[in-house]
N, C-alpha and C positions, 0 to 999 in steps of 0.2 A: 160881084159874085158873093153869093150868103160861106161864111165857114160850112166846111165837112165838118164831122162831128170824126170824134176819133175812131179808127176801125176797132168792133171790139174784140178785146182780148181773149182765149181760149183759155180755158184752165188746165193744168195738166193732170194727165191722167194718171191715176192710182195704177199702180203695179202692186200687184198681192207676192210677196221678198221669196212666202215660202213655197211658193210652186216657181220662183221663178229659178233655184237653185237645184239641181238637182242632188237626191241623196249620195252618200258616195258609194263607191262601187263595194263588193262583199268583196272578204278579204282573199286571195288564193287559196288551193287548196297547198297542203306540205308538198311538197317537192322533195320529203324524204318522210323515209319510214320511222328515222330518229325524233326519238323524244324533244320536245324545247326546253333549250339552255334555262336551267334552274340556279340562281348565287345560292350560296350559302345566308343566311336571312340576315347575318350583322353586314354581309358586302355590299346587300342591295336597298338595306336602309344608312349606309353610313359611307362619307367622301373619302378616299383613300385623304393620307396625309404624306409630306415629302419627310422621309426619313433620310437627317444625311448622316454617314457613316463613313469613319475617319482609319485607314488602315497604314497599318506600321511594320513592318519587320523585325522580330528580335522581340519588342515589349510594346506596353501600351504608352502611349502619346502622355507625358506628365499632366497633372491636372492645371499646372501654371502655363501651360501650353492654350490652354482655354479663359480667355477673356470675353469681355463685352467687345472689343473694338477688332480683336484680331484671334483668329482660327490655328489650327495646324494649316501646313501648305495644302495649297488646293488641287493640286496632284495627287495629295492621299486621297479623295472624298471620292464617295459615290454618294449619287445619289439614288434612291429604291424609294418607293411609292408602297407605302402599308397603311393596315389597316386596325384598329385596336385587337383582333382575335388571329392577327397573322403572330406565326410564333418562330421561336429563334431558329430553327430550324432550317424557316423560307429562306428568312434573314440570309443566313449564314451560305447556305447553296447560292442564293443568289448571288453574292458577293465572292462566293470560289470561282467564277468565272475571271474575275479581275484580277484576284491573287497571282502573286509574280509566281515564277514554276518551283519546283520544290523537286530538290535530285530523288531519280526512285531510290537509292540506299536510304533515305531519310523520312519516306513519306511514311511509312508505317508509322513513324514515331512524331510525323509534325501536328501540331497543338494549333487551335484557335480560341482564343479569349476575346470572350464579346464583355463589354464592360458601358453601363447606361452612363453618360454627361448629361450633370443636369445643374439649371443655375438654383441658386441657395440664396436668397435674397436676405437671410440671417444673417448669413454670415458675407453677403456682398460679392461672391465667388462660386465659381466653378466648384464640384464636388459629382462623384462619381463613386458608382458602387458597381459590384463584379454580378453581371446576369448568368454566363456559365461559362467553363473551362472541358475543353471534347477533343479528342482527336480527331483526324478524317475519317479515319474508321467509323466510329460513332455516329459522326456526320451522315455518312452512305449507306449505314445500317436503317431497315424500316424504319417508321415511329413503331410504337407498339398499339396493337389493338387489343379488343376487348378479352378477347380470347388469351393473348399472350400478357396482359397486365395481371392475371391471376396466379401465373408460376411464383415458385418461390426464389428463383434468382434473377430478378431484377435487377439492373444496371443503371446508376444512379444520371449517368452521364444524359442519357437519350432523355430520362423525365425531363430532366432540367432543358433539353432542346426541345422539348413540346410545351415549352411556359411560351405562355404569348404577351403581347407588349404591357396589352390592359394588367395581365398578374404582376408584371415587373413592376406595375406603377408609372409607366412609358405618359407623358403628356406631351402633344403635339407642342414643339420647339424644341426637344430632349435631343440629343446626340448618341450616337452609339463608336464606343473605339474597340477598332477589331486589331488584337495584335497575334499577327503569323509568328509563331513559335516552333522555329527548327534545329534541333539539336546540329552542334558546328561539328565541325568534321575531327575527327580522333586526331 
């Protein structure tokens, strides 16, 4: 018997990609008459950063307290997620939720000190400067707006709560110590 010759081969066939996917579908219509969620323009170009903050009763955490190798206890720390344009203000509400309770005879007069820890490679150590000193009061009072920044008695406490990290000079790895300040009992 002579060989077959080999069966021939079929080539394959061309598929054209772009008809063979179809477009995607249009987007829904709103399912509300509300506007869409707009950031403020620094939130939505920039990654939050992990702010931790070291809280104390009575005073702020000494600055020999802060090493390269070892922290305050870890029981004092929050940790808050900000942003370079978040300002002390957020800070500080956010972190009154953590604060241990404060007798009402006292609370009119109890104080929070926010204070930036930052490493100082000068001088090989810890260093720390005072961002601001408020009561609650101050605290829960509005910011001020445009309207009310033009009176002529202004309250020095609230400016200093509307400074944000970026003016403190805040760079991602800085620390913040919050010290709860409650006058003791007569």
């Amino acid at each position: 018997m002579a060989p077959q010759p080999p069966p021939a081969r079929s080539r394959p066939q061309r598929v054209d990609r772009s008809k063979a996917r179809p477009s995607p579908p249009p987007p829904p219509p709103p399912s509300s008459p509300l506007a869409p969620l707009t950031l403020p323009p620094l939130v939505a170009q920039v990654s939050p950063s992990l702010l931790r903050v070291f809280v104390r009763t009575g005073s702020h955490h000494p600055d020999s307290d802060y090493t390269i190798d070892r922290l305050p206890t870890t029981g004092d720390e929050l940790a808050l997620y900000s942003w370079p344009d978040s300002t002390l203000r957020e800070i500080a509400l956010l972190a009154q939720d953590a604060l241990p309770p404060i007798p009402p005879q006292h609370r009119h007069q109890a104080r929070i000190s926010l204070r930036l820890v930052y490493y100082d490679p000068d001088a090989s150590r810890f260093r720390s400067t005072d961002l601001a000193n408020f009561t609650l009061h101050d605290l829960a009072s509005s910011p001020p707006t445009l309207s009310s920044s033009s009176s002529s008695s202004v309250n020095p406490a609230p400016s200093r709560l509307d400074r944000t990290l970026a003016d403190a000079k805040y760079v991602v790895g800085d620390l913040v110590d919050l010290a709860l300040l409650v006058p003791s009992a007569p």
